[in-house]
C-alpha positions in Angstrom: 0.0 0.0 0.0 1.1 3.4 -0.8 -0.6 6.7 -0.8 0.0 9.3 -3.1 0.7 12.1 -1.2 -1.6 15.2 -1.5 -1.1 18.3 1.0 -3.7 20.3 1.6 -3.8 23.4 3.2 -6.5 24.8 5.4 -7.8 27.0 3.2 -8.1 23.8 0.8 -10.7 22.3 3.3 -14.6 22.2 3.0 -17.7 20.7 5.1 -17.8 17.0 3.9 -15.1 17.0 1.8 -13.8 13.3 1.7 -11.3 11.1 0.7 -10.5 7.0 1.3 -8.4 4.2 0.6 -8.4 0.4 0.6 -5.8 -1.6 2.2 -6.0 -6.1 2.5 -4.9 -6.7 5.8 -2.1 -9.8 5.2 -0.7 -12.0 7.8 2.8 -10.1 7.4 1.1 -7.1 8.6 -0.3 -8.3 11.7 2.9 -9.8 12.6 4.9 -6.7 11.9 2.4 -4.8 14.4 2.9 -7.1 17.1 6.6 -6.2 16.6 7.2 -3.0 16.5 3.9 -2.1 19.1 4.9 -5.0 21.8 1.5 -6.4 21.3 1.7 -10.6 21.1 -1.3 -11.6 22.2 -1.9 -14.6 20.7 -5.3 -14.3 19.2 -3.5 -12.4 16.7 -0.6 -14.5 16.0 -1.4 -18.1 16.8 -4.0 -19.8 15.0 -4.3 -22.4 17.0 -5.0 -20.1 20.0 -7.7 -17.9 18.1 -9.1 -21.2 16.6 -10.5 -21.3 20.1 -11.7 -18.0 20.8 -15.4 -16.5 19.8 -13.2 -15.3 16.5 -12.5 -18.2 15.6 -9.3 -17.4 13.6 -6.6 -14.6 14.0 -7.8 -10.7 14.1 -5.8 -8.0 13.7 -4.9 -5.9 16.4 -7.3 -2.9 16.7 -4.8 -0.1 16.6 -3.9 -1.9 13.6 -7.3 -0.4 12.3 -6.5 2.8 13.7 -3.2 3.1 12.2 -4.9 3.0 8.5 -6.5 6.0 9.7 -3.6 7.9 10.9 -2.2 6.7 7.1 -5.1 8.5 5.5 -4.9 11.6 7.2 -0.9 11.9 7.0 -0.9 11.5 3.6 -4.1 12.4 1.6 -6.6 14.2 3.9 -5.5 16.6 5.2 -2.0 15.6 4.3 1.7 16.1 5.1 1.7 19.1 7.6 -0.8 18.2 10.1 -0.9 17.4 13.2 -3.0 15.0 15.2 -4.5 16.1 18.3 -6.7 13.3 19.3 -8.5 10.8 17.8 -12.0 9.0 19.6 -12.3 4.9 18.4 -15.4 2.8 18.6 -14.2 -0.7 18.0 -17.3 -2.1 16.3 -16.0 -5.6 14.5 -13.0 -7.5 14.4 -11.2 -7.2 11.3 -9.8 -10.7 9.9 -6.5 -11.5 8.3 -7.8 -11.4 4.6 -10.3 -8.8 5.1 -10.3 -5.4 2.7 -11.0 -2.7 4.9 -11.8 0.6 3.5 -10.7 3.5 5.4 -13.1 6.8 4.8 -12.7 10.5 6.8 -14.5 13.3 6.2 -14.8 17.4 7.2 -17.0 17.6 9.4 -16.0 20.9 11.2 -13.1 23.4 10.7 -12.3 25.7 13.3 -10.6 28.8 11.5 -9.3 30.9 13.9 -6.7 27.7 15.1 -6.6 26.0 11.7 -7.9 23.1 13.4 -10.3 20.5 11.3 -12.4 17.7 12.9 -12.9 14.8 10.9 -15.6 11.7 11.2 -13.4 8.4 10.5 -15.0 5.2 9.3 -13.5 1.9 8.6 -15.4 -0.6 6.9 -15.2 -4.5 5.8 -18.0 -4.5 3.2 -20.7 -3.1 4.9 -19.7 -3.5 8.4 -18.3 -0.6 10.3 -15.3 -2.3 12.3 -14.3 1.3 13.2 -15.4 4.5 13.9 -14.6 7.9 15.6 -13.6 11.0 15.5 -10.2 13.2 14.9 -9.2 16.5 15.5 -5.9 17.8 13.1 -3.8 20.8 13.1 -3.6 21.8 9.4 -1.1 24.4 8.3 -2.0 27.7 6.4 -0.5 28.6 3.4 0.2 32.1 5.3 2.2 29.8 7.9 4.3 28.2 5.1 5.1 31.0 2.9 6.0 33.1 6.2 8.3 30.4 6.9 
């Protein structure tokens, strides 16, 4: 997976302006999570463990989820430049190794006078929501870059 990147600028943004991605969540990936987060719980790295859970077979690790998120608004939405400053999660579905999830955000709300845009997030696997929530993003101004 790699997103082209697109920066947008504050001034670019409007109410319900959206943008999304798809990403196949492969074994590989889960395992490189669990690495670098510290994460090994075993439902999402042993088979035979999650074989025996209400799953049934591995999931991937929520913030896994999350991080597809943090991809979309980084690099597309609003873009290189901006600056989380929190993020709410509703873990809704567990998301399979296998499973295309489609990441979604959308402008909700843009706060002018601190360049600050709020954004609904949605991740889907076909037409479940397995995530959804809320971030709020710093986005520069083009009078903070060309002042620079």
């Amino acid at each position: 997976m790699t997103l082209m990147l697109q920066t947008l600028y504050f001034e670019d943004l409007s109410l319900g302006q959206r943008d999304s991605f798809e990403k196949t969540v492969m074994a590989d990936d889960v395992v490189g999570f669990a690495e670098v987060s510290g994460d090994r719980n075993p439902i999402h790295l042993s088979e035979h463990f999650a074989a025996r859970t209400p799953f049934k077979t591995r999931i991937a690790h929520g913030l896994y989820t999350a991080s597809l998120i943090s991809a979309l608004l980084g690099t597309r939405l609003p873009g290189p430049g901006a600056i989380y400053l929190s993020q709410s999660l509703n873990f809704r579905a567990p998301v399979k190794i296998g499973d295309t999830v489609t990441v979604s955000v959308e402008v909700v709300e843009l706060i002018a006078e601190k360049n600050r845009a709020r954004l609904s997030c949605e991740c889907r696997v076909g037409e479940t929501v397995v995530l959804d929530g809320e971030a709020l993003v710093k986005v520069p101004s083009r009078a903070e870059i060309e002042v620079a």
